[in-house]
C-alpha positions as CSV (number, residue, x, y, z in Angstrom):
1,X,0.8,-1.1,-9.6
2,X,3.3,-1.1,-12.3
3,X,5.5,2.6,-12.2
4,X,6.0,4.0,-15.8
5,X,9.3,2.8,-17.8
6,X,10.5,6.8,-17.2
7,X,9.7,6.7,-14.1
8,X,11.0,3.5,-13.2
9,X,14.4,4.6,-15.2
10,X,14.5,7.4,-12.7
11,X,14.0,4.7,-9.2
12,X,16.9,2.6,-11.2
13,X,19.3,5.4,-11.5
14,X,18.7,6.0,-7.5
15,X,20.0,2.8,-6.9
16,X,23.6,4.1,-7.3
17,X,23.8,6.5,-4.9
18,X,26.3,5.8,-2.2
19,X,24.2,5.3,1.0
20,X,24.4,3.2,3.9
21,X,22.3,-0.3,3.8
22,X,19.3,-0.6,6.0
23,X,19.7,-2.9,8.7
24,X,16.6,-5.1,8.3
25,X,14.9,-8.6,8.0
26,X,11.7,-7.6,7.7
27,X,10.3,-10.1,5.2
28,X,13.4,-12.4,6.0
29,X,13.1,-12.9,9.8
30,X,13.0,-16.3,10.0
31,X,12.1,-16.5,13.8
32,X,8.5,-15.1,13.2
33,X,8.3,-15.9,9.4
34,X,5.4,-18.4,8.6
35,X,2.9,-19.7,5.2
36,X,-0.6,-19.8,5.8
37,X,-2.2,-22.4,3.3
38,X,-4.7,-19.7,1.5
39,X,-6.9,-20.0,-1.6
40,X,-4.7,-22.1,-4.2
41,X,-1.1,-21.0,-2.4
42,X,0.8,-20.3,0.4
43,X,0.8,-16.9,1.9
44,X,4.0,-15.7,3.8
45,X,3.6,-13.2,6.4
46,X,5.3,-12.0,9.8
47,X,3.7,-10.7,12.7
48,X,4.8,-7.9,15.2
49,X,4.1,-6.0,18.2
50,X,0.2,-6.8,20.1
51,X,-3.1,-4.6,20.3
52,X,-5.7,-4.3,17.1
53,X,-5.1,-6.5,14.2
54,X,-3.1,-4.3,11.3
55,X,-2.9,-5.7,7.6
56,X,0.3,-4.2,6.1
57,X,-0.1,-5.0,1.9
58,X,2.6,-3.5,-0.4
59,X,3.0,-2.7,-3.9
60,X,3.7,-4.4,-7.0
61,X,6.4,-6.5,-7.2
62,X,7.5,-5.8,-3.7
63,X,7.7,-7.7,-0.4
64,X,7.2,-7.0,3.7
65,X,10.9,-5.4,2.6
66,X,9.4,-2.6,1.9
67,X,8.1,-1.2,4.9
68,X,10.8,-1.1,6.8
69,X,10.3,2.3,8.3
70,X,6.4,1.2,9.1
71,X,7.0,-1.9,11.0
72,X,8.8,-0.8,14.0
73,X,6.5,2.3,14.9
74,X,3.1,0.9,13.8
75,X,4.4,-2.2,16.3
76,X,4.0,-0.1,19.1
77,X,0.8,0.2,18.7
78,X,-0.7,-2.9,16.8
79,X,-0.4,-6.6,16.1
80,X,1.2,-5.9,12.3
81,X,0.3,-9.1,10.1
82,X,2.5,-7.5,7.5
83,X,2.3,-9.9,3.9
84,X,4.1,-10.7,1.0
85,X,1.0,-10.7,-2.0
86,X,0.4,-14.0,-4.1
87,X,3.4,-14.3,-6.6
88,X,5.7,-11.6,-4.7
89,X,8.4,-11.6,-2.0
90,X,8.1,-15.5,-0.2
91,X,4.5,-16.2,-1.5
92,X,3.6,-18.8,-3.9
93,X,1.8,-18.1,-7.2
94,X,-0.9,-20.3,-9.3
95,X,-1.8,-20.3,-12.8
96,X,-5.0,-18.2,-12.2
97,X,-4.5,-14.6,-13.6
98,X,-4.1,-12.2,-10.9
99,X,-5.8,-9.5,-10.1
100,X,-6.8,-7.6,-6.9
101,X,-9.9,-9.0,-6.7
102,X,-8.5,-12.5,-5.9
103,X,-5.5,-11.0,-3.6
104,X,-7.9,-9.6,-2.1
105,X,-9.7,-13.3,-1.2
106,X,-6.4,-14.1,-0.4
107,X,-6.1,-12.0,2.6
108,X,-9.8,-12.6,3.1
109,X,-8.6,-16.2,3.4
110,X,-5.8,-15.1,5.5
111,X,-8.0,-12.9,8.2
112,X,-10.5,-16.2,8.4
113,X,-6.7,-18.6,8.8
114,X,-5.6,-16.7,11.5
115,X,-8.4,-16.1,13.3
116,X,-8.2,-12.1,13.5
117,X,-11.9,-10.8,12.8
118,X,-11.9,-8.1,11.1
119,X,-8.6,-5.9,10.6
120,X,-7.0,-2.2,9.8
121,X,-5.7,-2.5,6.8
122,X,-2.5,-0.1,5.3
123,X,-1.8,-0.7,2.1
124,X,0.8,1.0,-0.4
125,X,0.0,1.6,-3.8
126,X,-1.0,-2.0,-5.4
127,X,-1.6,-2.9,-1.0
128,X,-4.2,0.4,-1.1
129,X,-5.7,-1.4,-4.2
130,X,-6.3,-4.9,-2.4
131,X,-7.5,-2.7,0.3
132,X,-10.3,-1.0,-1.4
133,X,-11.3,-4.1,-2.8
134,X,-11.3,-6.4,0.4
135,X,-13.5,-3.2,1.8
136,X,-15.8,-3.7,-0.9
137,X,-15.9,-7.6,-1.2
138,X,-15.4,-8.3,2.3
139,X,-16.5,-5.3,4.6
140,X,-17.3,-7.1,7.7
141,X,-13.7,-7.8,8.0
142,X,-12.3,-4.1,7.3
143,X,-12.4,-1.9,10.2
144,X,-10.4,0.9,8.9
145,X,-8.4,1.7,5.5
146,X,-5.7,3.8,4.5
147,X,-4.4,3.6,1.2
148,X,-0.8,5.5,0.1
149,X,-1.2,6.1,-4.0
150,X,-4.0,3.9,-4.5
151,X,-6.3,3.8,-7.8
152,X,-9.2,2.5,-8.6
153,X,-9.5,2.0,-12.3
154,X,-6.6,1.4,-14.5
155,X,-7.6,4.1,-16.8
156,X,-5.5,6.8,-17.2
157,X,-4.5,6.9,-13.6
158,X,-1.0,7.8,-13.8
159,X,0.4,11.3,-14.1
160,X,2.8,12.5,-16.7
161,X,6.4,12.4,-15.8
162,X,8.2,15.6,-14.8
163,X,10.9,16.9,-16.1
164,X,13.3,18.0,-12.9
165,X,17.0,17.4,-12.4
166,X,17.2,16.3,-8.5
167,X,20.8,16.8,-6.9
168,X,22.3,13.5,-6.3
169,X,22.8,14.5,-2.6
170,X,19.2,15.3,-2.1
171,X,18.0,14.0,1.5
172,X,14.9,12.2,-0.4
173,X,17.2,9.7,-2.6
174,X,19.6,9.1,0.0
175,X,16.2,8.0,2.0
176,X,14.5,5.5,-0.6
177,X,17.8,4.3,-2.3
178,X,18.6,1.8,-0.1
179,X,15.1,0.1,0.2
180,X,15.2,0.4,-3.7
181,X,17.9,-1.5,-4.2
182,X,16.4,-4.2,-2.5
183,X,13.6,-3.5,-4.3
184,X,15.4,-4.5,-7.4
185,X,17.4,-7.6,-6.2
186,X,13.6,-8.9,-5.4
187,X,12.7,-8.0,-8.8
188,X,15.7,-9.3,-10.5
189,X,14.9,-13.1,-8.8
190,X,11.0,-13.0,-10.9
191,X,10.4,-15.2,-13.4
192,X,9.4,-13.9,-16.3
193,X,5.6,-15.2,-16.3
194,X,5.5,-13.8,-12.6
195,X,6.4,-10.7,-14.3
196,X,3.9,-10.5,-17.2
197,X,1.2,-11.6,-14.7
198,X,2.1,-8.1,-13.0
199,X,2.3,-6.1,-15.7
200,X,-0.8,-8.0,-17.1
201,X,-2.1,-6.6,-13.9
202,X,-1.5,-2.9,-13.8
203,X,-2.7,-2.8,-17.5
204,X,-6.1,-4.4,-17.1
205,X,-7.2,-4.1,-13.8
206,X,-8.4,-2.3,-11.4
207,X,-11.7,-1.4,-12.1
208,X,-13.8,-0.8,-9.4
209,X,-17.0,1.8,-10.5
210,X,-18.0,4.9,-8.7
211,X,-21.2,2.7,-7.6
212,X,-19.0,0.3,-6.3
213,X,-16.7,2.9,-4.3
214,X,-19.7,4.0,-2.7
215,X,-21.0,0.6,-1.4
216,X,-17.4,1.4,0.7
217,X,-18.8,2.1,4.2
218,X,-16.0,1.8,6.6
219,X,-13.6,4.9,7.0
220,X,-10.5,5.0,4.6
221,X,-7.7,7.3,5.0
222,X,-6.4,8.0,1.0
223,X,-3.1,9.8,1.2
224,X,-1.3,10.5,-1.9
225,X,2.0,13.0,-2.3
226,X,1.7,15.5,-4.0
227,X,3.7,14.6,-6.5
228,X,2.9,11.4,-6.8
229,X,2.6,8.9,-10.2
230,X,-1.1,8.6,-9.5
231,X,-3.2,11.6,-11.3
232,X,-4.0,14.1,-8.8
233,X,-7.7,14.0,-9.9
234,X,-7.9,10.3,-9.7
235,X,-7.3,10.8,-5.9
236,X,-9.6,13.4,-5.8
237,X,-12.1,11.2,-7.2
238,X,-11.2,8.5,-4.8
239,X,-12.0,10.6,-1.8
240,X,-15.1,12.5,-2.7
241,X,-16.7,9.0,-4.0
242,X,-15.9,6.8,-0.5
243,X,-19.2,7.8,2.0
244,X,-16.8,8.4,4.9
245,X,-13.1,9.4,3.9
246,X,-10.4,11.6,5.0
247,X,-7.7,13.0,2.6
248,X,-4.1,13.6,3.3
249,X,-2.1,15.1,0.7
250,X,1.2,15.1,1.5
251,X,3.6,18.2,0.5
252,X,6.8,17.5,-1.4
253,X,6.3,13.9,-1.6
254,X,6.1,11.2,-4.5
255,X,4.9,7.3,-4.8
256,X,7.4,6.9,-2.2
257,X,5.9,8.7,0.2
258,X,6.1,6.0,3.2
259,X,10.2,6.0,2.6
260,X,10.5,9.4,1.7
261,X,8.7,10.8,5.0
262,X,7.5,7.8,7.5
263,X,7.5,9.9,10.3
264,X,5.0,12.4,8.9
265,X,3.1,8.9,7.6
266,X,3.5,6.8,10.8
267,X,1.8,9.6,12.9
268,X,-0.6,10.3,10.5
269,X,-1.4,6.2,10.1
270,X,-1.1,5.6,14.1
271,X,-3.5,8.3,14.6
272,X,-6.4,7.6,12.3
273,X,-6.3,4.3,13.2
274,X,-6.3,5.3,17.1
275,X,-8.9,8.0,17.2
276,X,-13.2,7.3,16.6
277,X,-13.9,8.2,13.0
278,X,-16.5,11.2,12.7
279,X,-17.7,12.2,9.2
280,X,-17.6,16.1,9.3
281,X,-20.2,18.3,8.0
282,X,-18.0,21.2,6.3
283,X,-20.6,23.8,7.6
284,X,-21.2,22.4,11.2
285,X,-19.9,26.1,12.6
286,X,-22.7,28.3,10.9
287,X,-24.7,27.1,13.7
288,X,-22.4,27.8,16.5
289,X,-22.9,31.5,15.2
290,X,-26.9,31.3,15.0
């Protein structure tokens, strides 16, 4: 998903703030690191921890980088295939447009390569967009969803910017600067087609229908913060359109929910994931009081 110039300006101004550098290789470890011949390119992708099969996508223009606070928790619990999208992080491109659709044949590709069946897939922001569309191309291979500030249609999807000074020292920038900045060393390494084709991406695509959210069947988990760059009703719409979905609005949170608060996301992911999804009737009480 491509973040608004303002907002954007905002992220970039974060990358100043004095903070200690996270110690990672996520996306980088070059003991598990490995390309999986996919489609018309090579995927990258590193895998961690055992158990069920978990498909960890990012956003636009990022990399495996950026979960650093994900990986190490969710790989108690699951075998994280985590993956660097066509065209970003250590993947190769082609000269087909992009667009989710075809990522998502990519990992399609990639479930079939690796021989993992069918998958939990977490997916952040452009990741939750590949997610819903793998779900809807390819549900036999989707066990369960969660999407962090996903959207389904590139129409006026993202909120208007706020107008808020935030103190420098505030515990939220200190969090997300870091993984920022290496954020924008990956971005400053694009070439500029691989940039178009991203922007090209956020501007035209997605656009899944309301008919086509509903052919959704397996459970998704949408989170969103609550202040996040995707429109509060567009979420809204999200959930009440999948048959079977949970919503998880997270307080005092932003795009950058899975930096700003991964242990409120990692229990929230582990669980889901871990416990037998039951659609709930909103009035199933009135007839414990009959």
């Amino acid at each position: 998903m491509k973040v608004p110039i303002s907002f954007m300006a905002v992220l970039l101004q974060l990358l100043i703030i004095p903070a200690a550098e996270c110690q990672m290789n996520y996306g980088s470890n070059q003991q598990v690191g490995k390309y999986a011949a996919v489609n018309d390119i090579k995927v990258y992708y590193e895998i961690y921890g055992a158990g069920e099969p978990l498909l960890l996508l990012h956003g636009n223009g990022g990399s495996i980088g950026d979960f650093v606070f994900q990986i190490p928790e969710l790989s108690k619990h699951f075998r994280v295939i985590a993956v660097d999208s066509r065209a970003q992080g250590k993947s190769t491109d082609s000269k087909k447009e992009i667009t989710y659709a075809l990522m998502a044949s990519d990992m399609s590709a990639l479930i079939d390569k690796l021989n993992l069946g069918n998958v939990h897939v977490v997916g952040w922001s452009d990741g939750g967009n590949v997610g819903l569309e793998l779900a809807f191309a390819h549900p036999q291979k989707v066990k369960k969803l969660i999407t962090f500030g996903a959207n389904y249609t590139h129409v006026n999807y993202a909120a208007p910017p706020d107008r808020v000074a935030m103190d420098a020292n505030d515990p939220r920038l200190l969090q997300v600067a870091p993984v920022l900045k290496k954020y924008k060393e990956g971005q400053d390494k694009v070439s500029p087609l691989v940039k178009k084709k991203l922007s090209d991406l956020s501007d035209n695509y997605p656009n899944l229908t309301l008919d086509q959210l509903k052919q959704i069947k397996v459970p998704v988990l949408v989170v969103v913060g609550d202040r996040d760059l995707i429109r509060l009703d567009q979420t809204i719409s999200l959930f009440t359109t999948l048959p079977h979905a949970q919503l998880f609005i997270v307080p005092g949170a932003s795009h950058m929910v899975p930096l700003e608060q991964p242990e409120v996301i990692n229990r929230e992911v582990i669980h889901f994931l871990s416990t037998p999804y039951r659609d709930l009737d909103r009035y199933y009480w009135r007839g414990l009081t009959n």
